[in-house]
N, C-alpha and C positions, 0 to 999 in steps of 0.2 A: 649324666655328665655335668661336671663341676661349669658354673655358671662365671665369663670374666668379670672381673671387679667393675664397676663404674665408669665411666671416662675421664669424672673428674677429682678422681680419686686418685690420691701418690702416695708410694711408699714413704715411714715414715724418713726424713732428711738423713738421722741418726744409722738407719739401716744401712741406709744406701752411702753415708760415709765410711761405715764400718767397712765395706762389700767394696768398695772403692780402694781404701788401703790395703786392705790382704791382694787385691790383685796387683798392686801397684808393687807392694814389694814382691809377689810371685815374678812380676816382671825382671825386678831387679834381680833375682837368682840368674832365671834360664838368659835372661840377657846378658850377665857376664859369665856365664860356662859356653855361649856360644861362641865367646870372641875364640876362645883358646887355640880353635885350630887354625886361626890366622897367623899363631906363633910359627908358622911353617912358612911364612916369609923370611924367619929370620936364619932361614937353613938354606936358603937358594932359588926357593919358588917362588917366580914377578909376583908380584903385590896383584897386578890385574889379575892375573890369574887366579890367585888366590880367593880375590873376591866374586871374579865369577861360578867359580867349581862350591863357594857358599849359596851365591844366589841360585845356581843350580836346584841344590838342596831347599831353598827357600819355594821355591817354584813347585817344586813337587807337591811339599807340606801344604801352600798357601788353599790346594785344589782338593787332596785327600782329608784335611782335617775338618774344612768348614762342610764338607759333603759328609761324614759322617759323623756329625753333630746333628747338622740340621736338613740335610736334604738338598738336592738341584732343585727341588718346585718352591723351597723356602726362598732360594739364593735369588733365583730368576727371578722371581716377583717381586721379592722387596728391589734387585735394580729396576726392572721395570717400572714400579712405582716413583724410582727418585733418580729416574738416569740422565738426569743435570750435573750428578755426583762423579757420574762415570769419568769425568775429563778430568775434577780435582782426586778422583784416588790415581788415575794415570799420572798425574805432576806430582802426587807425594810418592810416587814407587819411582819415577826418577829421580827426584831429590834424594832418596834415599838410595839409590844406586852409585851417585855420584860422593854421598859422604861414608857410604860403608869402602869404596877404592878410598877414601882418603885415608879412613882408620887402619885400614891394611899400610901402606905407605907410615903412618905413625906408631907402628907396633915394631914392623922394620928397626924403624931409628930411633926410637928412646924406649921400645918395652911395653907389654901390655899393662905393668899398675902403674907405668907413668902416664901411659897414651889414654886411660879409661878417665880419670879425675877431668882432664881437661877438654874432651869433648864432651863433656858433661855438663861445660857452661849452656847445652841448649835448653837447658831449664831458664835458664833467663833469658833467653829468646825467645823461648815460649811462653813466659810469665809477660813479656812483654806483648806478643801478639794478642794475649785473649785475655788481658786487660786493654787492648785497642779496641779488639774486634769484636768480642762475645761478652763484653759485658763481667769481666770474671774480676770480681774484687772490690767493686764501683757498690758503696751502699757499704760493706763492711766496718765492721767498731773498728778502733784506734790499735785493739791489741793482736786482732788479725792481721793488720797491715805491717805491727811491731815483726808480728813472725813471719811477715810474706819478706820486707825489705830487710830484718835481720839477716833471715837464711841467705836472700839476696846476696849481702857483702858476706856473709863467709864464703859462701861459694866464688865468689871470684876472688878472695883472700886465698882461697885455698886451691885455688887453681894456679894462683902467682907463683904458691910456695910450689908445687909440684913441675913448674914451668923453671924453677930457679935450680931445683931437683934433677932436672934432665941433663943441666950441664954438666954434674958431678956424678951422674951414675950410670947414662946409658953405653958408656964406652964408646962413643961412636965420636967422629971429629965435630968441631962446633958448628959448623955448615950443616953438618947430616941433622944434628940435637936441634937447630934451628929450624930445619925444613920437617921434622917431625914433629916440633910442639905447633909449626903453621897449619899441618896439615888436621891435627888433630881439635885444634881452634876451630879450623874451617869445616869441617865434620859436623862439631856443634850448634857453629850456624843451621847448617843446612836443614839437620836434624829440629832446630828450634821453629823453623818455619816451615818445616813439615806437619805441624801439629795443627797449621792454619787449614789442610783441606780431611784431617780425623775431626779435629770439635765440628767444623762446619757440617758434615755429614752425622755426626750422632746426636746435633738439636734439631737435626731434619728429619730424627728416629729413624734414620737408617741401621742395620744389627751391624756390628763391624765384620764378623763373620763372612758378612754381604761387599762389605768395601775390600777387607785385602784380597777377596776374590781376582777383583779388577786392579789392585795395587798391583800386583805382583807382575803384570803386562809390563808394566813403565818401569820395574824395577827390571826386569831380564832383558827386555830392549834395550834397556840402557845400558847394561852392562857389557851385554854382546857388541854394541856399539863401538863403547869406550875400548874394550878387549880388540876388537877387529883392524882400531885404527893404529893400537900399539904396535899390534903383531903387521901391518901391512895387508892382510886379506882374512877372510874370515878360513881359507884352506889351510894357512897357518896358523891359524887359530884352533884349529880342528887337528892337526897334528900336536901342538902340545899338549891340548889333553892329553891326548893319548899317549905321550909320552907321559904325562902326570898322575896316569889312572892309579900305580900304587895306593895315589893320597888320596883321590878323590873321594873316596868314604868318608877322609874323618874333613874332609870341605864339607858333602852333602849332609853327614850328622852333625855339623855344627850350621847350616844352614834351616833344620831341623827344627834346633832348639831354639834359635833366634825368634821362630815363627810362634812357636808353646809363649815366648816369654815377650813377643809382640802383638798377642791376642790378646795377654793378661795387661798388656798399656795401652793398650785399644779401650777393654772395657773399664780400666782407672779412671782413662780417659773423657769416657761416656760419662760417668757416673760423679766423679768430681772435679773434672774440669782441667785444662789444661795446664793451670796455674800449680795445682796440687797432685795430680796426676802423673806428670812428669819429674819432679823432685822424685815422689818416690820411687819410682821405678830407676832412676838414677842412684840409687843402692846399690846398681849393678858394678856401680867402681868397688864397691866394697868387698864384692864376690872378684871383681876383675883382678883386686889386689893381691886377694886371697888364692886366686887359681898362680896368678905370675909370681908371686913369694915363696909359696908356699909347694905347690907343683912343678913349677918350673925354675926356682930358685934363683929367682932375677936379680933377688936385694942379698944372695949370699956374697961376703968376702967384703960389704961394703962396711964404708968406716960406719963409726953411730951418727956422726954429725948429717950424713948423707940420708941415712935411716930415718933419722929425728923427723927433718925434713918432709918425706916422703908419709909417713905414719902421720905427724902432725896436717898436714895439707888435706891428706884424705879425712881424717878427721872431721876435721871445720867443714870439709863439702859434705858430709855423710847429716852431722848437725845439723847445716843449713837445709841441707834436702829436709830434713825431718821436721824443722821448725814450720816448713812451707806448705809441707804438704798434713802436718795436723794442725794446719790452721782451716775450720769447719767452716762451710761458707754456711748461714744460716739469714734468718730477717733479709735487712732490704737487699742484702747482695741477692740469695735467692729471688726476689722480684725483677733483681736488674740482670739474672741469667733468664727468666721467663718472659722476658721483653726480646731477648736477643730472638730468643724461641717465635716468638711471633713474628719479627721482623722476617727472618728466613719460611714460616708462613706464606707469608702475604706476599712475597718478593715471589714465590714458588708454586701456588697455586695449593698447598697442602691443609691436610685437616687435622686441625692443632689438637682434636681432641686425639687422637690418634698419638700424633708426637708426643704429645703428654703420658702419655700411657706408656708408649715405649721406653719414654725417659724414665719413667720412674718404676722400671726393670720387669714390665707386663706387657701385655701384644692383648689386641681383639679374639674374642676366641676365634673368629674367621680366619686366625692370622698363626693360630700357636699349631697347630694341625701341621704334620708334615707328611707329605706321599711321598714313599719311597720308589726308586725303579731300581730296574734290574741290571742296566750298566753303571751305576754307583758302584758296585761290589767289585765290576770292573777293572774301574779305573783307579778305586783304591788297592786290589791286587795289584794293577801295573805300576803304584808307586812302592809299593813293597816289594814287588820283583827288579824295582830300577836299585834299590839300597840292598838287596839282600848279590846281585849282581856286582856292584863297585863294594859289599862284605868279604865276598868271595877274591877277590882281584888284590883287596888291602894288603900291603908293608908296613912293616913298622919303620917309623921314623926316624930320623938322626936326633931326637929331642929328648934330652933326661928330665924326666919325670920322674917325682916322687908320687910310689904306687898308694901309700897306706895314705897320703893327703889327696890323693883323687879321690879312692873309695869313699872317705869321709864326705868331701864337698859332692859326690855324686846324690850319697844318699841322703844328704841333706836340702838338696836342691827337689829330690822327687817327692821327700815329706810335705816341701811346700806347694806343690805342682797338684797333690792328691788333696792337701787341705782345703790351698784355695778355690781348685775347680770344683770342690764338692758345695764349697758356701755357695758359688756363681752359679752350680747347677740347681740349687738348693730354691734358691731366694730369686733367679731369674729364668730357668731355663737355657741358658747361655742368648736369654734375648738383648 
């Protein structure tokens, strides 16, 4: 049996940038083909709804995927070991409950390529938090910082123009175009300070695997929540579904993919930090553009000036993202994220050679070991007979789709799904 590396031993910086950006833009794919079947707000279905019958699907994934990667005796232990975390991945699965209903509400009234660019500013909420919090950028040369604040102003350049974009393309009245570019602003918040309790938890070498286990509690609570108080009782809440079940498939299969293209921003996350991590995975406007242009033909009919617009604004945010997120953090910033490392240490009672090791994408052999049981097999049968169930029940929708631009962006989305999970499985183990 192969012997673990050292404790104080890390991958080289360069690997683990490398292994960083391919997840980060695998992120950006399955994170924009999963908005798509939000577009079924814009056909009749409440916006609550809609985001709950996704979280639905979220829930199922969050339980089946991380149990067959790694195990319940992997999951359990590593919470066990850090279940101080347990409360902050609870407050990031509501946060994220409450701006996944916002983005539904902003696909409603201005369209998914216009609603994807501008909650997208939570790259700069999150560039701001983990340069507060985690030490992320502090110690950097002049021309790191060139690319961290460049990308910075394109992206809210190019959020302006996409925001000026909404008046002139989403058909909808200027009350509705206004409550939809707020709602999709405030998405990005929420989502930028979500990212405050993912870095805290993976310099605590926790596997995120381990975290959206417990994420997804505070993301379904919250949802049923919010769903319960719209509808007046949860019995009516339980009757629309069921009125809704035709759709409810392509909820749960886009519920699905958010979760593939939230593990892969999880471990960008881990790996380069929140500053760089999130730009990239905000690629997913790019994919978001391309499913609502191109599939659902959002930007046909419209003048060029309206186009220009819209194509230019994404642009500059796609740029920006890119500038920020290949900006390498290396020298003393890396010393001023290895301090962050300690402090959460010492604050936690943890053994930093451990966290060091996890961080730099290895576990203790006492750690890489996983026991399998025999109701794993179970429970991931019962989340395949829950989607093969609402397979069987599916309608097709009132939504015209262009078939030969799905196919394309399908198959292009699972090339990078197969790529990047094989480098993660390659070089980390999914640890």
């Amino acid at each position: 049996m192969s012997q673990a590396p050292p404790a104080n031993t890390v991958a080289p910086p360069r690997s683990l940038h490398q292994l960083g950006l391919a997840c980060g833009l695998a992120a950006g794919a399955w994170l924009g083909g999963a908005e798509a079947p939000a577009k079924l707000a814009a056909v009749g279905f409440p916006p609550l709804l809609v985001s709950l019958g996704m979280v639905a699907g979220v829930f199922v994934a969050r339980w089946t995927v991380p149990m067959a990667l790694k195990g319940t005796s992997y999951v359990w232990r590593d919470l066990r070991e850090k279940s101080h975390l347990v409360a902050w991945a609870l407050l990031a699965g509501m946060l994220w409950a409450v701006a996944n209903a916002l983005t539904v509400y902003a696909i409603r009234d201005v369209g998914l390529s216009i609603a994807f660019p501008l909650w997208n500013t939570n790259s700069l909420v999150g560039l701001a938090w983990g340069y507060l919090l985690f030490n992320e950028l502090r110690g950097s040369k002049a021309r790191e910082w060139m690319k961290v604040l460049g990308g910075a102003v394109a992206i809210a350049a190019g959020a302006c123009l996409l925001a000026l974009a909404s008046q002139r393309t989403s058909g909808a009245a200027p009350r509705a175009a206004t409550l939809g570019v707020l709602a999709a602003l405030g998405a990005g918040v929420l989502w930028g300070t979500m990212y405050i309790p993912y870095r805290k938890a993976y310099i605590s070498g926790m596997n995120p695997l381990s975290f959206v286990t417990v994420f997804t509690f505070g993301e379904l609570g919250t949802s049923l929540a919010l769903a319960a108080k719209f509808y007046g009782s949860f019995s009516r809440l339980a009757h629309e579904l069921s009125v809704a079940r035709p759709a409810l498939f392509w909820l749960f299969l886009g519920g699905f993919c958010w979760v593939l293209g939230d593990l892969f921003q999880q471990y960008a996350t881990k790996y380069i930090g929140i500053s760089r991590g999130i730009p990239l995975s905000n690629t997913n406007q790019l994919w978001g553009l391309a499913w609502g242009a191109l599939v659902f033909g959002e930007l046909t009919g419209l003048g060029w000036k309206a186009q220009a617009l819209i194509i230019l604004g994404s642009l500059m945010m796609i740029a920006g993202a890119a500038a920020i997120g290949f900006a390498e953090a290396k020298g003393d910033e890396s010393l001023s994220w290895k301090r962050a490392v300690q402090r959460e240490c010492r604050r936690y009672g943890l053994d930093e050679a451990r966290v060091e090791l996890a961080l730099s994408g290895r576990e203790a052999e006492s750690e890489s070991g996983t026991t399998r049981h025999w109701w794993e097999a179970l429970i991931i049968a019962a989340g395949l007979a829950v989607f093969l169930y609402l397979a069987l029940h599916a309608q097709p929708q009132a939504i015209s789709i262009h078939t030969g631009w799905l196919a394309i962006l399908i198959v292009a989305s699972l090339a990078l799904l197969l790529a990047s999970g094989l480098l993660l499985w390659k070089r980390t183990r999914f640890s």
